[in-house]
Backbone as JSON, one array per atom type, in Angstrom:
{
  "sequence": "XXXXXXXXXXXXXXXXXXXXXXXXXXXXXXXXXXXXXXXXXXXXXXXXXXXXXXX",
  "N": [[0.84, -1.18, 0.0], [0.44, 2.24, -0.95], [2.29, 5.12, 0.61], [0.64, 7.83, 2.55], [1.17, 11.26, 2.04], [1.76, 14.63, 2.67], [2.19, 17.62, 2.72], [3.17, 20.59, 5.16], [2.42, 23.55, 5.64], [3.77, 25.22, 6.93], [6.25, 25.07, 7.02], [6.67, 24.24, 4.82], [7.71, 21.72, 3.85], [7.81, 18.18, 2.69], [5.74, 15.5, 4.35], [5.6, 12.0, 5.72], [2.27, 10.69, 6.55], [1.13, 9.7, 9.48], [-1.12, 10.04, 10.91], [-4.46, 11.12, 11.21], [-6.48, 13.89, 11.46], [-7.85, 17.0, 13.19], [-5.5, 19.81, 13.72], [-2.82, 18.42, 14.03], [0.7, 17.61, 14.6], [2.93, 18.63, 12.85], [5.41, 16.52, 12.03], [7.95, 17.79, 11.43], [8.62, 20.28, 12.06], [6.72, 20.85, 14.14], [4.47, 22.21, 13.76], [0.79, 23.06, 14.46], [-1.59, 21.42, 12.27], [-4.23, 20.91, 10.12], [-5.21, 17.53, 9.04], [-6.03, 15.26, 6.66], [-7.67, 12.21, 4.94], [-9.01, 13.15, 2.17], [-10.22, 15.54, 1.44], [-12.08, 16.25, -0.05], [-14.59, 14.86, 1.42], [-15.45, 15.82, 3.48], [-17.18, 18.56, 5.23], [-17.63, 21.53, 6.02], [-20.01, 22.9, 8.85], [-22.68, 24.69, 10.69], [-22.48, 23.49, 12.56], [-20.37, 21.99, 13.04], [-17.37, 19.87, 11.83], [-18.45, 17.66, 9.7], [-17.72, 13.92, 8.21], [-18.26, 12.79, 5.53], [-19.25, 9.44, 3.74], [-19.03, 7.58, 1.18], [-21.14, 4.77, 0.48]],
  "CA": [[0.0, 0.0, 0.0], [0.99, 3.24, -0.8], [2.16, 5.85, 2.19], [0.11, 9.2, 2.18], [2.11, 12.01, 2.09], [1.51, 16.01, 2.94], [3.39, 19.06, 3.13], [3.07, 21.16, 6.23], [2.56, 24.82, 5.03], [4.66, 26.24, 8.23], [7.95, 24.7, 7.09], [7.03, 23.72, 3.29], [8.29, 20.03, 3.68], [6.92, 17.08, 2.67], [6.49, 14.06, 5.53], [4.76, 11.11, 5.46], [1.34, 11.33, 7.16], [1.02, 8.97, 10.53], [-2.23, 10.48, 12.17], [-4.99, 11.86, 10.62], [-7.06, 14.45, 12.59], [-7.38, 18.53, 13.65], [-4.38, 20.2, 15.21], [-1.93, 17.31, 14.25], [1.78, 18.38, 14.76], [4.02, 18.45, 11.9], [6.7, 15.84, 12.47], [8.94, 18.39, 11.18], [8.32, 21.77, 12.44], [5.83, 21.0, 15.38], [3.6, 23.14, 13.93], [0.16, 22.26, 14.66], [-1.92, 21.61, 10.65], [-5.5, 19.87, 9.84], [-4.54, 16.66, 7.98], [-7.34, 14.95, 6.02], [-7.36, 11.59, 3.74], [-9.23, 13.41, 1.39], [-10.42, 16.93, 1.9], [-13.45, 17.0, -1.0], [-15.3, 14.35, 2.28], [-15.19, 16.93, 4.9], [-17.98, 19.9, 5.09], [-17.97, 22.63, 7.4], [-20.84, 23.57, 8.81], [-22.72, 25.32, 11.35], [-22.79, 22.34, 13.78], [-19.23, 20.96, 12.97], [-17.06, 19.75, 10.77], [-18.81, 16.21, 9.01], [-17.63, 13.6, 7.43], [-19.47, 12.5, 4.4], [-18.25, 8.22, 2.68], [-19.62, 6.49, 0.13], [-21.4, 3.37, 0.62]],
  "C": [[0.89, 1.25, 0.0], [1.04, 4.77, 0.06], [1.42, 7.61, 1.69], [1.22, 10.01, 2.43], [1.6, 13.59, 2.0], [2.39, 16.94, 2.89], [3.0, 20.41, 3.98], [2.94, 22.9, 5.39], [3.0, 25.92, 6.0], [6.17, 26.21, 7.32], [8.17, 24.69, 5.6], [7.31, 22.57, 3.02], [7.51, 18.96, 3.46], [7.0, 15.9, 3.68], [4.93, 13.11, 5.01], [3.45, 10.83, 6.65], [0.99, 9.44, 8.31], [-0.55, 8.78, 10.99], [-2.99, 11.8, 11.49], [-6.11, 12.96, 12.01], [-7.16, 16.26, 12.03], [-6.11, 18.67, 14.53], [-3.43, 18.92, 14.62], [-0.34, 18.21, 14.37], [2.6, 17.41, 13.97], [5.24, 17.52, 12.59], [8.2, 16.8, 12.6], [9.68, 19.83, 11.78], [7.29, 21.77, 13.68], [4.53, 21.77, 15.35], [2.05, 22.45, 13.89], [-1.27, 22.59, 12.92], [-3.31, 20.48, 10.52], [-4.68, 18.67, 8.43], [-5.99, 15.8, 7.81], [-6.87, 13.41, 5.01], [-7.56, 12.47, 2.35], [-10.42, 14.57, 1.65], [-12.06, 16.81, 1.49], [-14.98, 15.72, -0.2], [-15.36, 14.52, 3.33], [-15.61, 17.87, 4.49], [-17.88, 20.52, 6.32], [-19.22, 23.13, 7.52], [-21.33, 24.51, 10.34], [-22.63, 24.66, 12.89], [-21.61, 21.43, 14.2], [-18.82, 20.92, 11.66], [-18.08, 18.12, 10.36], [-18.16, 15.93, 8.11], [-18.38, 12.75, 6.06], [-18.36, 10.97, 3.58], [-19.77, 7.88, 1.84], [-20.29, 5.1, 0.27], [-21.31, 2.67, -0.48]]
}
């Protein structure tokens, strides 16, 4: 399987993504960055964020 991968937009770097979540902290830079599998299954709304799959 192939490893996800992100790039922190504190530092610019690319790392390989452990721990998906809010707030996660850059391996690299500590800085703290929303990390997502896939962004376009995540709505913001007035009640939260939701996630929205596919059955």
């Amino acid at each position: 399987m192939e490893e996800d991968r992100a790039t922190c937009p504190y530092c610019s770097k690319e790392f390989v993504v452990v721990e998906y979540g809010y707030r996660v902290k850059c391996p690299l830079c500590r800085g703290r960055i929303d990390v997502f599998p896939d962004s376009k299954y995540y709505i913001d709304t007035p009640f939260g964020v939701i996630g929205i799959w596919k059955l």
